[in-house]
C-alpha positions in Angstrom: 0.0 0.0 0.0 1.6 3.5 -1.0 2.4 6.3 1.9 2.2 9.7 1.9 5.4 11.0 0.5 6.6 14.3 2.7 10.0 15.9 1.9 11.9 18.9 2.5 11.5 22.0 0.4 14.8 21.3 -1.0 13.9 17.4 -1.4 10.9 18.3 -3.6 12.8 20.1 -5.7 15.3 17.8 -6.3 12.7 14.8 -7.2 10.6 17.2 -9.4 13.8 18.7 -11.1 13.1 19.3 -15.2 16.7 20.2 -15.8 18.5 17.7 -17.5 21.2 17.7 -14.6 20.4 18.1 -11.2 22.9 18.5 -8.4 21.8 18.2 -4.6 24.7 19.4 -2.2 23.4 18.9 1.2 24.9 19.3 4.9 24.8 16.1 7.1 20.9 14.8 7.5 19.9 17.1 4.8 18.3 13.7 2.8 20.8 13.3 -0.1 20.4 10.2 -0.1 17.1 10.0 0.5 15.9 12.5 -2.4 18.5 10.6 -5.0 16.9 7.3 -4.2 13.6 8.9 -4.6 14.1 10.2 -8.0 15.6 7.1 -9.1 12.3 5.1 -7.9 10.0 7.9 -10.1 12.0 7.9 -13.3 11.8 4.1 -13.4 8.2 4.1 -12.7 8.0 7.1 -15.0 9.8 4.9 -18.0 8.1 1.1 -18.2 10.4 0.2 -20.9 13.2 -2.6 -19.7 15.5 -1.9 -22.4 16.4 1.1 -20.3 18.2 0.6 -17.1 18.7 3.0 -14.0 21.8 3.5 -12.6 22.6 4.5 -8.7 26.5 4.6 -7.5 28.1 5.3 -4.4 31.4 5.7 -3.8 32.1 2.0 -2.6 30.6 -0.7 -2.2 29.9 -0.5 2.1 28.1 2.7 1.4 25.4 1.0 -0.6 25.4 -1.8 2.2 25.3 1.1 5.0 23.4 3.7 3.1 21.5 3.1 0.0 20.1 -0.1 0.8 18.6 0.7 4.1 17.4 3.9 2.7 16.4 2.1 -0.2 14.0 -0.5 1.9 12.7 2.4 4.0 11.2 4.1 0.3 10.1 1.2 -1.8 6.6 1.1 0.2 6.1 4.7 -0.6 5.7 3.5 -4.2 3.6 0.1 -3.3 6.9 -1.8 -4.0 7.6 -5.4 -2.0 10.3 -7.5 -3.0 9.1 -10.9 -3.6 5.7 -9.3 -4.7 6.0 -7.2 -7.6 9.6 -6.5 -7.4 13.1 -8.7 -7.0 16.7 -7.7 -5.0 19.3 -9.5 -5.9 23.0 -9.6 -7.3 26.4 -8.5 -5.7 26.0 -5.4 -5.9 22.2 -5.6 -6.0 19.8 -4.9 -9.0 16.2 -3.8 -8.0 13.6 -5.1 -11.1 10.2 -4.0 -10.5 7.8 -5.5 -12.7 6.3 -4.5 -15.9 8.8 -1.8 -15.8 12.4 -2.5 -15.6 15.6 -2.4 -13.1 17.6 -0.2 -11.2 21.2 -0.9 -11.1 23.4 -0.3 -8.1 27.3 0.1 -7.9 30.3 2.0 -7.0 31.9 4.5 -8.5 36.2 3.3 -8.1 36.6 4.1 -11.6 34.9 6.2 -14.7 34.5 2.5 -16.6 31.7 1.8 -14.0 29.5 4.0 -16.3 29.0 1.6 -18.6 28.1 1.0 -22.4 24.0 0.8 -22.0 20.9 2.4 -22.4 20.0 4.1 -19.8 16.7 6.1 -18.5 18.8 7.8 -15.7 22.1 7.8 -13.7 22.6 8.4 -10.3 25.4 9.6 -8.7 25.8 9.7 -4.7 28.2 11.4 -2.3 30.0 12.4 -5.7 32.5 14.6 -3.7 33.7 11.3 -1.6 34.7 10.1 -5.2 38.7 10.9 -6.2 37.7 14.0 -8.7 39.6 12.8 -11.7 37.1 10.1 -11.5 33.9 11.5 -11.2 34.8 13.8 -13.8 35.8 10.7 -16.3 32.6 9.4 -15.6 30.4 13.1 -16.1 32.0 13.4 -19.6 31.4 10.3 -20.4 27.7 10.3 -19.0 26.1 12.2 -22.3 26.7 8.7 -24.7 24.9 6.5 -22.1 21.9 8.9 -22.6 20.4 7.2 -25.6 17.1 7.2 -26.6 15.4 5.5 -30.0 12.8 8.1 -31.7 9.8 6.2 -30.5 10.5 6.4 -27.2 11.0 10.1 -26.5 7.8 10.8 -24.9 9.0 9.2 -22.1 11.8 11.5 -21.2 10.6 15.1 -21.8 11.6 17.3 -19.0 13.1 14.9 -17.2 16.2 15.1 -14.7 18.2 12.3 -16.0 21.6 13.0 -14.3 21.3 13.7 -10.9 24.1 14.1 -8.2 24.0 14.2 -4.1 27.0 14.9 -1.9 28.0 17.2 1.3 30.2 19.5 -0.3 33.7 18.7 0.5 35.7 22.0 -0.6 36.0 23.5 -4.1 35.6 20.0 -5.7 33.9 18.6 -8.4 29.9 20.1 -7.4 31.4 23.3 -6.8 33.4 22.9 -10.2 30.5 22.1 -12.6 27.3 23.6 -10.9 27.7 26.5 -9.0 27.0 30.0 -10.5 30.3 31.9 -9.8 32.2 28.8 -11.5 29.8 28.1 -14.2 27.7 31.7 -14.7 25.0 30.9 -17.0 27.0 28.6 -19.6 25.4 25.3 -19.0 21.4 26.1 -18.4 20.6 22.4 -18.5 22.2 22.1 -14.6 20.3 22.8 -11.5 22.3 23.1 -7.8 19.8 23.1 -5.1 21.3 23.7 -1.9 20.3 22.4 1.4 20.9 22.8 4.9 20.2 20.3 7.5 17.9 22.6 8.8 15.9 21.9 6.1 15.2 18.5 7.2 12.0 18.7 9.6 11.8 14.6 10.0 14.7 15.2 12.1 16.0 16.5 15.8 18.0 19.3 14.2 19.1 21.0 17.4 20.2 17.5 19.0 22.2 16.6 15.9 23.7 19.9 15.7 25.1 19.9 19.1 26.5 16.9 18.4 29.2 18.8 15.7 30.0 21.8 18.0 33.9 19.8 18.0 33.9 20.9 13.9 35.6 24.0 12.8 33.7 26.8 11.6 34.7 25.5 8.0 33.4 22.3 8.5 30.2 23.5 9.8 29.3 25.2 7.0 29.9 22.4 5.0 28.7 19.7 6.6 25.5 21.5 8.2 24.7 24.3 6.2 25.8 22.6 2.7 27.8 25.3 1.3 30.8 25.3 -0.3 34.2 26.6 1.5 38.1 26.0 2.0 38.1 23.1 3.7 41.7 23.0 3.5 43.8 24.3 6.7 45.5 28.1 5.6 42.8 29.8 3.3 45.7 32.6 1.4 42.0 35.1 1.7 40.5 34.0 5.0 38.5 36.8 5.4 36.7 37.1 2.0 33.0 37.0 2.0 31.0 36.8 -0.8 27.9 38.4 1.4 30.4 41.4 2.1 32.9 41.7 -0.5 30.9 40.5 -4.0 28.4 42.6 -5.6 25.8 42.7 -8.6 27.4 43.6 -12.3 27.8 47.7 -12.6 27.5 50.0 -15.6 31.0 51.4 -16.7 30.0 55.3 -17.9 31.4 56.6 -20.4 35.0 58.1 -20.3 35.6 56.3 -16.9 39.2 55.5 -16.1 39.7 51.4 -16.3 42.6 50.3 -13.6 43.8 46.8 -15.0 46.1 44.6 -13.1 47.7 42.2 -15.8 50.1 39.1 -15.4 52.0 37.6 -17.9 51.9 33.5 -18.8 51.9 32.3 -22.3 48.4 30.7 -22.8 47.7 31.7 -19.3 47.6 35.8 -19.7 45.0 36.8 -17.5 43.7 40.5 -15.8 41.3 41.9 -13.9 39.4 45.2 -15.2 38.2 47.4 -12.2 37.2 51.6 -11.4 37.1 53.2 -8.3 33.4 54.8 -7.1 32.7 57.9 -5.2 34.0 56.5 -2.4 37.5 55.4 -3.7 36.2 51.9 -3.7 37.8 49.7 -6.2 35.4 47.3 -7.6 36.5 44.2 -10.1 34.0 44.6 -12.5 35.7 42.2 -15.2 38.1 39.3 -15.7 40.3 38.1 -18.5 42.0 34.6 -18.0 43.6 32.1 -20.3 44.4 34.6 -22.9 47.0 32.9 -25.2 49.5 36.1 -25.8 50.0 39.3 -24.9 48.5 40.3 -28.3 45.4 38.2 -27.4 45.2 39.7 -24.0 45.7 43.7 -25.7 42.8 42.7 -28.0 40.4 41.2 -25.5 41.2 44.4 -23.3 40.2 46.6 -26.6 37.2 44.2 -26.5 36.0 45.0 -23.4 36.5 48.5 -22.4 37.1 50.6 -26.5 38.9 53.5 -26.1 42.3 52.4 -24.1 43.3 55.9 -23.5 40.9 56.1 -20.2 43.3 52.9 -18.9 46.0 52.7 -16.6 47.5 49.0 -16.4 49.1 47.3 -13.5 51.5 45.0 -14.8 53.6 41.8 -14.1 57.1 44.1 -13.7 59.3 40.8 -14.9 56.6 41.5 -18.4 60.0 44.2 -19.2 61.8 41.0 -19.4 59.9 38.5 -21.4 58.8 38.6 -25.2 55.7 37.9 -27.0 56.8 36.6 -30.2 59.0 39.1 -31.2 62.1 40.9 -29.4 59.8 43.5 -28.0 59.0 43.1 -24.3 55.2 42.3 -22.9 55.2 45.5 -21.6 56.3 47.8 -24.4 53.8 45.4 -26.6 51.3 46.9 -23.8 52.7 50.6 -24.1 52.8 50.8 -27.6 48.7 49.3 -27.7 47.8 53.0 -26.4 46.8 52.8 -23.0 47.4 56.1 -21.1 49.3 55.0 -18.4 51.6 51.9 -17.8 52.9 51.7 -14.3 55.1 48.9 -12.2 57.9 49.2 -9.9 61.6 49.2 -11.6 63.0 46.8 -8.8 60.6 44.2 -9.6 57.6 42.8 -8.5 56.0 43.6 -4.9 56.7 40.8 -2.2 54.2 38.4 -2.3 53.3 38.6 1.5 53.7 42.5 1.4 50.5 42.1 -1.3 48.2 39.3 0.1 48.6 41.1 3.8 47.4 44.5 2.2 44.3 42.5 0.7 43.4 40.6 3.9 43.2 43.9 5.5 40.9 45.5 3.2 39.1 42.2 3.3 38.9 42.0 7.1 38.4 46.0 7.6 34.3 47.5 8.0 35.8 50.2 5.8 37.6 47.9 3.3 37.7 49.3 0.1 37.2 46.2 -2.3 34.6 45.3 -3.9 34.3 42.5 -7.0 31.0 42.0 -9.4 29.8 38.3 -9.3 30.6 38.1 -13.0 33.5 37.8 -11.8 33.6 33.7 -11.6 36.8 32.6 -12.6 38.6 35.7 -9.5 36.1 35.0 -6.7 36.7 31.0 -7.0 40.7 31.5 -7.2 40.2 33.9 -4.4 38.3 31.4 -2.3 40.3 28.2 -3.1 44.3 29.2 -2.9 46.0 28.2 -0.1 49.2 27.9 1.6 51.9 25.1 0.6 53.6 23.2 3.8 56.5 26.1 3.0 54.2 28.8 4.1 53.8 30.5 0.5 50.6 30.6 -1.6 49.7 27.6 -3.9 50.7 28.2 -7.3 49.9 24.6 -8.5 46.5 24.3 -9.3 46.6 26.9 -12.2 44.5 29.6 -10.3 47.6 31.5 -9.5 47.4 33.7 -12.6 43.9 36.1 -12.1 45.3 36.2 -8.4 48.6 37.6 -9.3 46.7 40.1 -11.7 44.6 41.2 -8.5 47.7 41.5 -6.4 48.8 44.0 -8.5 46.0 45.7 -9.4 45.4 45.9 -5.5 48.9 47.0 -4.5 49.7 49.7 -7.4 45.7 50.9 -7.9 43.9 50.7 -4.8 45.7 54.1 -3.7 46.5 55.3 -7.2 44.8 58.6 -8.7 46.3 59.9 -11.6 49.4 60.9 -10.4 52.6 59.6 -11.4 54.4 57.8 -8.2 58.2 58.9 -7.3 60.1 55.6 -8.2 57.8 54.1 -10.6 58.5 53.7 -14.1 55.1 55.5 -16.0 54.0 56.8 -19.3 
């Protein structure tokens, strides 16, 4: 006999999803689990066709004994489902058939072959940030070609979620990497992230549980109860950005506005942050260019953005007087000779690295602090939140976020207190 079904606010929008892929990231007793099962359950009963298999993974095989099986038993009467009835459980790992419509397949996700060469009405995917990243990635590119559907059958699948993830967050990994808006802006409008606290999760003694993870950090907490993504790594280079503080909606450049652009110089990795100061000398990011291949690239995509680059004074990379882009003349003539009014950097070199990221923490941690960045800004607020110390105590440069930081640092260092005054010791035109 089928049960009233209740879930959470963020539950019922998982299970009744229409985007193609649908990402839960939950804190503890949030119902991850729970809701994944659950959508699993309706698209089979939604698709009667047996040629079409479901797929649910875990990480390993003792969280399907320890967590999607139980969880799975606790569901099926919700749906009128009894094994030895009208359904079967059986295998190693377990395959659920129901009859007259088909199975769901269960397994764990060690490697990305484990998505394998079949039909498939959905696939599953739970705890996805407990998987080793290079593997759950594999297995999302590879996801798309086990989609298939023939012609005829196509009724069965409109507006359906038919990729669906659940996981506590577990730092800037592969969640925060495909779904969330300052990552992904509005490039991929077939994902969904729905977000849930364990707060959310009414069926539950949330004020016992809670107390019961006062020993976590502060970072942890907000990972594992509130379900939000942060550094969960010890040494956060920007511990005291805030998003709620220090990012703001997209502004409107007027016309004639001076542009301050910090710029750092890697071949295929040319990168620089666009920015202008308010009423209140406030410098505010409003723009990012990464991954540019050359500094020709980069002067173009600059022209690109803001037009006239007479109303620009650029920050850059000092060692740019050193290096060449293609040709014997240096990055920074190259940027010189593109007509922007002002070039300026310090003769002895770069800025210590320290001197810079301790001038940003404090205009970070400060009431009065005077930076602000646009949440357009995806690819600078994520390096800003993920970069963190090495076990030498200097900022990882390994990950390949390092280069829109550096272009911050010196857009911070040089422009924050810059007008349009030329600065004793600095090399400007």
């Amino acid at each position: 006999m089928q049960t009233e079904l209740l879930f959470s606010k963020p539950q019922l929008d998982f299970v009744t999803s229409t985007h193609l892929i649908t990402a839960f990231a939950g804190g503890w007793g949030s119902g991850k689990t729970f809701g994944n099962l659950h959508l699993a359950i309706q698209n089979r009963l939604r698709v009667p066709l047996s040629k079409y298999s479901v797929v649910f993974l875990e990480p390993s095989h003792s969280l399907l004994e320890s967590a999607a099986y139980p969880t799975l038993f606790e569901i099926l009467p919700s749906y009128g489902l009894e094994t030895g009835r009208n359904c079967t459980f059986i295998g190693n790992p377990k395959v659920l058939t129901i009859d007259g419509f088909g199975s769901i397949r269960f397994g764990s996700l060690t490697d990305a072959s484990k998505i394998t060469a079949a039909n498939n009405v959905s696939i599953h995917i739970d705890e996805c940030d407990r998987i080793a990243e290079k593997v759950t990635t594999e297995a999302f590119n590879q996801i798309p070609g086990r989609l298939r559907i023939a012609n005829k059958d196509v009724k069965y699948f409109k507006d359906m979620c038919r990729v669906a993830f659940s996981s506590t967050p577990e730092g800037f990994k592969f969640l925060y990497k495909h779904f969330d808006k300052t990552v992904i802006g509005n490039k991929y409008p077939e994902r969904k992230l729905i977000k849930a606290s364990i707060h959310s999760n009414l069926s539950i003694d949330v004020d016992d549980f809670v107390k019961k993870l006062d020993h976590l950090t502060p970072e942890m907490k907000k990972a594992y109860i509130d379900g939000e993504f942060v550094n969960m790594q010890s040494g956060s280079v920007y511990k005291y950005f805030n998003r709620d503080k220090h990012v703001i909606e997209p502004i409107t450049i007027e016309p004639n506005t001076m542009i301050y652009i910090g710029c750092d110089f890697n071949i295929q990795h040319m990168a620089c942050v666009l920015a202008v100061k308010d009423d209140d000398g406030n410098l505010i990011i409003f723009d990012e260019i990464v991954d540019a291949y050359d500094t020709f690239a980069l002067i173009q995509e600059i022209r690109n953005r803001i037009g006239e680059l007479r109303y620009a004074r650029i920050y850059p990379d000092a060692s740019g007087r050193n290096r060449y882009t293609g040709s014997r003349t240096s990055n920074i003539d190259l940027l010189m000779d593109a007509g922007f009014r002002g070039v300026l950097y310090d003769e002895s070199g770069n800025p210590f690295i320290s001197d810079t990221v301790n001038k940003i923490n404090l205009e970070f941690k400060s009431e009065t602090g005077k930076i602000r960045i646009t949440k357009n800004c995806h690819k600078t607020i994520s390096a800003i939140e993920q970069q963190t110390y090495t076990d030498k105590g200097e900022p990882d440069k390994s990950s390949g976020i390092d280069h829109v930081l550096d272009a911050v640092r010196y857009l911070i260092w040089h422009g924050l207190d810059d007008g349009t005054r030329v600065i004793s010791g600095y090399h400007y035109r």
